[in-house]
N, C-alpha and C positions, 0 to 999 in steps of 0.2 A: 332536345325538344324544339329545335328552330327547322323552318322550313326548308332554307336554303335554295336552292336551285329549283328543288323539287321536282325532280326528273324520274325517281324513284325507281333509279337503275344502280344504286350501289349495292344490290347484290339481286342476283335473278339465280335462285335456282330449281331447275326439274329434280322430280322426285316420284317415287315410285314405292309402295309398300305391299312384299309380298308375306301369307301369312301361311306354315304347312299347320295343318288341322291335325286331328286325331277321328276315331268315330264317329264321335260323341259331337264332332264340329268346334271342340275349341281348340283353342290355337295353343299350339308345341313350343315354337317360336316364329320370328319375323325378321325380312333381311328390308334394310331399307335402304333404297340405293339413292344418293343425294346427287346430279350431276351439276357440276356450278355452270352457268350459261353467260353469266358478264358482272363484270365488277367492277361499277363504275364510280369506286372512291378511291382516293390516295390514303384513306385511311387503314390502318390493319383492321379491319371488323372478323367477330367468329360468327359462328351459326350455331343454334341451341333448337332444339324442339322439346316441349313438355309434355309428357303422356299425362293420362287424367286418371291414374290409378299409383297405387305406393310403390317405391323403388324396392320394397321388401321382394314383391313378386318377382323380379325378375334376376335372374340367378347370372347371367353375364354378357356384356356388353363388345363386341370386340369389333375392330377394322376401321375404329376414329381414326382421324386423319390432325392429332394433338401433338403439337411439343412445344409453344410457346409460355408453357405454365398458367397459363389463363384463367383453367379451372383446375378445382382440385375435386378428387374421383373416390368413392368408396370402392371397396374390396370388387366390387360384382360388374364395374365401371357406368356406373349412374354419376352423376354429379354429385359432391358430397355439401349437404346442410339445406337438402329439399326434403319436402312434406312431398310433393307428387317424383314420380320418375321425369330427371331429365337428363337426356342425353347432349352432346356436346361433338356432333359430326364432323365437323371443322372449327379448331380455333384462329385459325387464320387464312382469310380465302386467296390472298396473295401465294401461299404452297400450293394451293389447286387451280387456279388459274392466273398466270400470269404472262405478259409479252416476253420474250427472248430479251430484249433489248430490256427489258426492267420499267416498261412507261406505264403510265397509271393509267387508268380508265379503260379497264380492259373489255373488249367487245362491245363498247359503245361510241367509238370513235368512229367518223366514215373514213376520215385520212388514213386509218387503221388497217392492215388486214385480220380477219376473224380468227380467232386461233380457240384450239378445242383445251377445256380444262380436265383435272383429270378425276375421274369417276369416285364417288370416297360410297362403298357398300358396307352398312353395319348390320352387323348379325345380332341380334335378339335375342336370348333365349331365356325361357321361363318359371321356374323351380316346378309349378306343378300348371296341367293346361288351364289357360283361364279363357271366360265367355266373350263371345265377339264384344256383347254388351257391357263387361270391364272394361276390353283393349278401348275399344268406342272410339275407331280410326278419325272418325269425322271431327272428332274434337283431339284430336292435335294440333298443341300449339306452339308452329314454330316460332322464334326471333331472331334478329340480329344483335349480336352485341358488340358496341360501336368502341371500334378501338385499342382494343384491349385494355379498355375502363368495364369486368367486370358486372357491375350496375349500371348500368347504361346501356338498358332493354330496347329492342322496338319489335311490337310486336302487330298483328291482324287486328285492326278494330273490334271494340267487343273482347277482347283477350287477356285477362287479367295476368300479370308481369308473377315470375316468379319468384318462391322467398328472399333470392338475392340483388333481386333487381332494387335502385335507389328511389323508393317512392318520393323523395324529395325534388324530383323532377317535373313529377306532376301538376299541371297547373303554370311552368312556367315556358319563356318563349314563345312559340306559336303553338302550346298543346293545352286543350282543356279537359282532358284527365278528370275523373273525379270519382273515387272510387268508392264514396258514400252512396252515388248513385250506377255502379255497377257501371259506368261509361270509361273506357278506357280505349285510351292510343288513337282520339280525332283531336282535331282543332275546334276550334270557336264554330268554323261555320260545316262542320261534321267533315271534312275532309283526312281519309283516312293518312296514315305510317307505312303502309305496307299495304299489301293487295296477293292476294291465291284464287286461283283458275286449274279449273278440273280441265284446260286444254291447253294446246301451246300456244301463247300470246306475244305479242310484238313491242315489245315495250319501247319507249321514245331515247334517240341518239344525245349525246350528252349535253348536260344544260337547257335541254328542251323540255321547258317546263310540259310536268301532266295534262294540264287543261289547254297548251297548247299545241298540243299532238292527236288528244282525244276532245274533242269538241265539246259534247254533250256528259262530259265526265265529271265538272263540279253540279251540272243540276242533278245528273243521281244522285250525288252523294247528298246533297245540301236535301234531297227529298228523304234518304234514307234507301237510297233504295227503289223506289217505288213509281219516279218517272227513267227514261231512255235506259231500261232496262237491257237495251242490247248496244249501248253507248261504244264500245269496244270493237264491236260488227263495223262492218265495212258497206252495209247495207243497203246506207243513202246518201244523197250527196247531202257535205257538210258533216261527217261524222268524223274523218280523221283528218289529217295532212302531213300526208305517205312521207315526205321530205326531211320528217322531223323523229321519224319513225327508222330505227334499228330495224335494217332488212337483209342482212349478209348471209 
């Protein structure tokens, strides 16, 4: 729950959700291919996404990229002691990308050179087809779990943490959490945990804080939203400071 550097490059990764249908247009099953893109912690953190439907549905899980015991797996390979489906793609992103050499902060260094991680694709499959409007791709919701502490979620603003995450976090350091009022994973002055983009983004090289990379990136946030809606654009002058920005 502390801010830290706030670089918000300790783990970046693309993703991609393919779904084969039936006739009728619900989905058989889903491959979801995870590619890690930079891992800019010395911590061992995993990767978890939550579907928004029951682990009952989905009949088997395969092609996790799991062995540090992190989580523990029902029969069908869902997470075991969730109320929604969650999946567990990577428990540690140091196995899918890491330097030769063993150094931390991988693909955010510029003294670095860029090195590719390696691709982790999980197949889905379904007990019987279910509606686009179950699956309800939009509302997947990934986290990090920092560490391998387990409870120790971070997740997309707005994203309620799941059953096993430690709500006892909430509210302290620099996060103001507060799940009476459905607000979850910003700080005080609304500055998100995490960040997701329907495109490819450039995120900022290590120790460069967010707002000093993206210019106009705490007034969004602090509006909600609703001012420099294209903050991340390259637009106009005064929106980024390329220098400080991951461009390999």
């Amino acid at each position: 729950p502390y801010a830290g550097d706030y670089d918000i490059n300790d783990m970046v990764i693309g993703y991609r959700y393919t779904m084969v249908s039936n006739a009728q247009n619900n989905v058989v099953e889903m491959t979801a291919d995870y590619k890690p893109l930079a891992n800019g912690a010395s911590y061992q953190n995993g990767f978890g996404v939550q579907f928004p439907f029951a682990p009952s549905l989905i009949k088997s899980v395969t092609g996790q990229n799991v062995a540090t015991g992190l989580a523990k797996f029902n029969a069908n390979g869902t997470e075991a002691g969730q109320s929604k489906a969650v999946i567990i793609p990577i428990d540690n992103m140091y196995s899918v990308l890491k330097y030769p050499s063993g150094a931390f902060f991988v693909n955010t260094r510029v003294d670095m050179e860029k090195t590719t991680g390696t691709l982790v694709s999980v197949l889905i499959q379904f007990n019987s087809p279910i509606t686009p409007a179950t699956l309800n791709i939009a509302y997947s919701n990934p986290f990090l779990i920092s560490n391998q502490r387990r409870g120790y979620e971070v997740h997309l603003p707005g994203f309620a943490p799941t059953d096993l995450a430690d709500i006892t976090l909430f509210g302290t350091g620099s996060d103001e959490s507060k799940p009476i009022s459905n607000r979850y994973y910003v700080s005080k002055d609304n500055y998100p945990w995490a960040l997701n983009f329907a495109e490819t983004f450039l995120y900022p090289i290590e120790e460069a804080a967010f707002n000093t990379a993206y210019l106009h990136f705490f007034e969004w946030a602090k509006t909600g939203g609703t001012t420099y809606k294209d903050w991340y654009s390259n637009t106009g002058v005064g929106y980024r400071i390329d220098s400080k920005i991951y461009n390999k």
